[in-house]
C-alpha positions as CSV (number, residue, x, y, z in Angstrom):
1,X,-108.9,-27.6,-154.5
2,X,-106.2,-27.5,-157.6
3,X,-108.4,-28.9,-159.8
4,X,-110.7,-25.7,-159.0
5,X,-108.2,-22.9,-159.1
6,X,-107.5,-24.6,-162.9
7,X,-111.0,-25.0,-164.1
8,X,-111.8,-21.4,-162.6
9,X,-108.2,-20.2,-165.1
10,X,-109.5,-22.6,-168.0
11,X,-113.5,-20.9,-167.6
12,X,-111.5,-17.6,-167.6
13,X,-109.3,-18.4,-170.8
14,X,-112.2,-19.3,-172.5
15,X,-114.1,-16.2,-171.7
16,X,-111.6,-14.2,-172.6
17,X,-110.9,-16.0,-175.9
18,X,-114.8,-15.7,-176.7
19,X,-115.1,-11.8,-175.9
20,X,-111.8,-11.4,-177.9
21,X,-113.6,-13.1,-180.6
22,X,-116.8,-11.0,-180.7
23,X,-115.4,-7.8,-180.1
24,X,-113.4,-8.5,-183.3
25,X,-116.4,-9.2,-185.0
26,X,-117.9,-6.2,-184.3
27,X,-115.1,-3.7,-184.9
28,X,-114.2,-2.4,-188.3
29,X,-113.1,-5.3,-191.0
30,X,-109.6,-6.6,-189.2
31,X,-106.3,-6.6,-191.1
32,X,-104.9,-10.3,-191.9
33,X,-102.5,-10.0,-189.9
34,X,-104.4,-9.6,-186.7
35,X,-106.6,-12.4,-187.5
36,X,-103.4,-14.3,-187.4
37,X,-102.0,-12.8,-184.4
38,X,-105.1,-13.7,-182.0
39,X,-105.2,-17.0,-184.2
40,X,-100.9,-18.2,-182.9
41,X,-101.9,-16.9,-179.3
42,X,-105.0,-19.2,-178.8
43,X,-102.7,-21.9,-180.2
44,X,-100.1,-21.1,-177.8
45,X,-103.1,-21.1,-175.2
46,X,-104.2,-23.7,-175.9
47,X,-100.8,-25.8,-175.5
48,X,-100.2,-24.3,-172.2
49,X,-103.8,-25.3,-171.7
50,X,-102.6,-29.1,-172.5
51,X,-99.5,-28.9,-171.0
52,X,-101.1,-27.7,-167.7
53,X,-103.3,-31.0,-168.1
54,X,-101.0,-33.5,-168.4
55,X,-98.9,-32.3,-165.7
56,X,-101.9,-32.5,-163.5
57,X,-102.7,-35.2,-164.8
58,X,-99.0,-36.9,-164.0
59,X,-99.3,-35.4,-160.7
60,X,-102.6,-37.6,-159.5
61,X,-101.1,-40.3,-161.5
62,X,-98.0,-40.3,-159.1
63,X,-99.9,-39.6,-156.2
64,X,-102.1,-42.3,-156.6
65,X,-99.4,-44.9,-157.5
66,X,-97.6,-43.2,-154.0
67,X,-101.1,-44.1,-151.9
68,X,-101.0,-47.9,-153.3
69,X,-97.6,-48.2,-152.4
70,X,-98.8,-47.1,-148.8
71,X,-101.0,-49.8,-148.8
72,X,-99.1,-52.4,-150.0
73,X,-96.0,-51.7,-147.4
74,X,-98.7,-51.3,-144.5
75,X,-100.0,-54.9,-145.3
76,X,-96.5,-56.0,-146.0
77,X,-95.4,-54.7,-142.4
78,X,-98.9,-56.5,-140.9
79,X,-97.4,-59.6,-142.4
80,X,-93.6,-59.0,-140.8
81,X,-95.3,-58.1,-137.0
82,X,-97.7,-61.7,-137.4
83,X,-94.3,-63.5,-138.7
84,X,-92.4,-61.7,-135.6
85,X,-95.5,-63.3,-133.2
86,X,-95.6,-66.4,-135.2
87,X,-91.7,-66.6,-134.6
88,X,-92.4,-66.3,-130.5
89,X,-91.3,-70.2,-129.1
90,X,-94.4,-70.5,-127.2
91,X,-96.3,-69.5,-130.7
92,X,-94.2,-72.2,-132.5
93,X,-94.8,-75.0,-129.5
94,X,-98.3,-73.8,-129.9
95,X,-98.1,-74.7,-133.4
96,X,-97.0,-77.7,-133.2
97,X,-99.5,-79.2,-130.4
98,X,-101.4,-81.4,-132.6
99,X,-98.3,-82.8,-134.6
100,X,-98.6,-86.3,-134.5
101,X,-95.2,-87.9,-135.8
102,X,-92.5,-89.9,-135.8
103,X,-89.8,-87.2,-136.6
104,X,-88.8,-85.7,-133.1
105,X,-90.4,-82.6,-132.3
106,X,-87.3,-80.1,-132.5
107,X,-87.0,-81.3,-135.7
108,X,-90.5,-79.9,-136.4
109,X,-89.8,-76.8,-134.2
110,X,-86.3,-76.1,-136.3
111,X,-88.0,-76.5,-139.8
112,X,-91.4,-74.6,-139.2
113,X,-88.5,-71.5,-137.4
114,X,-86.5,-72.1,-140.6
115,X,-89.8,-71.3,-142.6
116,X,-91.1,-68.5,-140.6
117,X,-87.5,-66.9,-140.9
118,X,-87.2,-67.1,-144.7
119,X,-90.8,-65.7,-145.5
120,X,-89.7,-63.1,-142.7
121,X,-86.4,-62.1,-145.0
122,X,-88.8,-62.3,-148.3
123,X,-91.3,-59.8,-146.4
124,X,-88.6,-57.7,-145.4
125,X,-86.9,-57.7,-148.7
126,X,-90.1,-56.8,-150.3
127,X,-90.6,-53.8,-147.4
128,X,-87.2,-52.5,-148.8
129,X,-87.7,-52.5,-152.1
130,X,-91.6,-50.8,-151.7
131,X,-89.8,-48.3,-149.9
132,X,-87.5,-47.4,-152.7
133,X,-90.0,-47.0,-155.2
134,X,-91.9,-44.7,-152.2
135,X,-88.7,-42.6,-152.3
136,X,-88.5,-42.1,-155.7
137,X,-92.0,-41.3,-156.1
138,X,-91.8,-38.9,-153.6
139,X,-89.2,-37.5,-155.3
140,X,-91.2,-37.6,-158.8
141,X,-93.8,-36.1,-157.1
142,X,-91.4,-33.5,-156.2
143,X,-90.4,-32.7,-159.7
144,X,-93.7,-32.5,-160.9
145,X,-95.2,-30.1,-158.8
146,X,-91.5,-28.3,-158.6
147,X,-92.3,-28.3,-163.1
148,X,-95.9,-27.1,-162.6
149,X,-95.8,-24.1,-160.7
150,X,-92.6,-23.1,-163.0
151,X,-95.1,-23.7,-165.5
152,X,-97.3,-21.8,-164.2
153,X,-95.1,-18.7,-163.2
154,X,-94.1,-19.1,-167.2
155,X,-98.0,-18.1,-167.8
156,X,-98.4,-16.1,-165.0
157,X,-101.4,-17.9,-164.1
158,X,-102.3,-17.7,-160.9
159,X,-103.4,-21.4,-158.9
């Protein structure tokens, strides 16, 4: 929907920029300067034109790095809930049914909770961190759009 409020402002830029162009062409022979007046405003056009771009362009960029976060901390909380289950002493008796060994059996149960507890703290850690970088993208995401529509005021362009 952004993307067609800009292409309908670009289509319009252009437009105008094309019947500026003929109707100069048609009038009586221009003065220098003009030429170089209509010449430093489609330049300047032309760079809000770009900058208008690459802040759209940052903005899906952020938002789609946002989305993969998503992802990765819903499969990173699906891996803490099977840890929590796997944790259960039933699951971990369950587990260990077909153990054949020498070693006592709460020895087993005591080293496969000591293993299901550390990958638990790593998942965990790795939730907190993902959820950092979520913050501060939602906060560059913020910024961005906070920096577009200034930018856009600036022009007074509308959407």
């Amino acid at each position: 929907m952004c993307n067609k409020g800009f292409k309908t402002f670009l289509a319009g830029l252009v437009l105008a920029f094309v019947f500026e162009a003929q109707s100069n062409a048609q009038s009586s022979p221009s003065r220098p300067g003009d030429q170089s007046d209509s010449l430093s405003a489609a330049i300047a056009a032309n760079s809000l034109i770009d900058r208008e771009m690459k802040s759209e362009q940052r903005i899906e960029m952020l938002w789609s790095k946002y989305f993969d976060i998503q992802i990765q901390m819903l499969d990173v909380q699906a891996r803490i809930e099977d840890l929590d289950n796997r944790l259960a002493p039933e699951n971990i008796q369950r587990a260990l049914w077909y153990v054949g060994s020498a070693r006592p059996m709460d020895e087993w149960r005591a080293a496969l909770r000591t293993k299901l507890e550390a990958d638990k703290e790593r998942a965990t850690k790795v939730m907190e961190m993902l959820t950092a970088t979520r913050d501060r993208l939602e906060a560059a995401i913020h910024d961005a759009e906070a920096e577009r529509e200034r930018s856009r005021q600036r022009s007074g362009s509308p959407e």
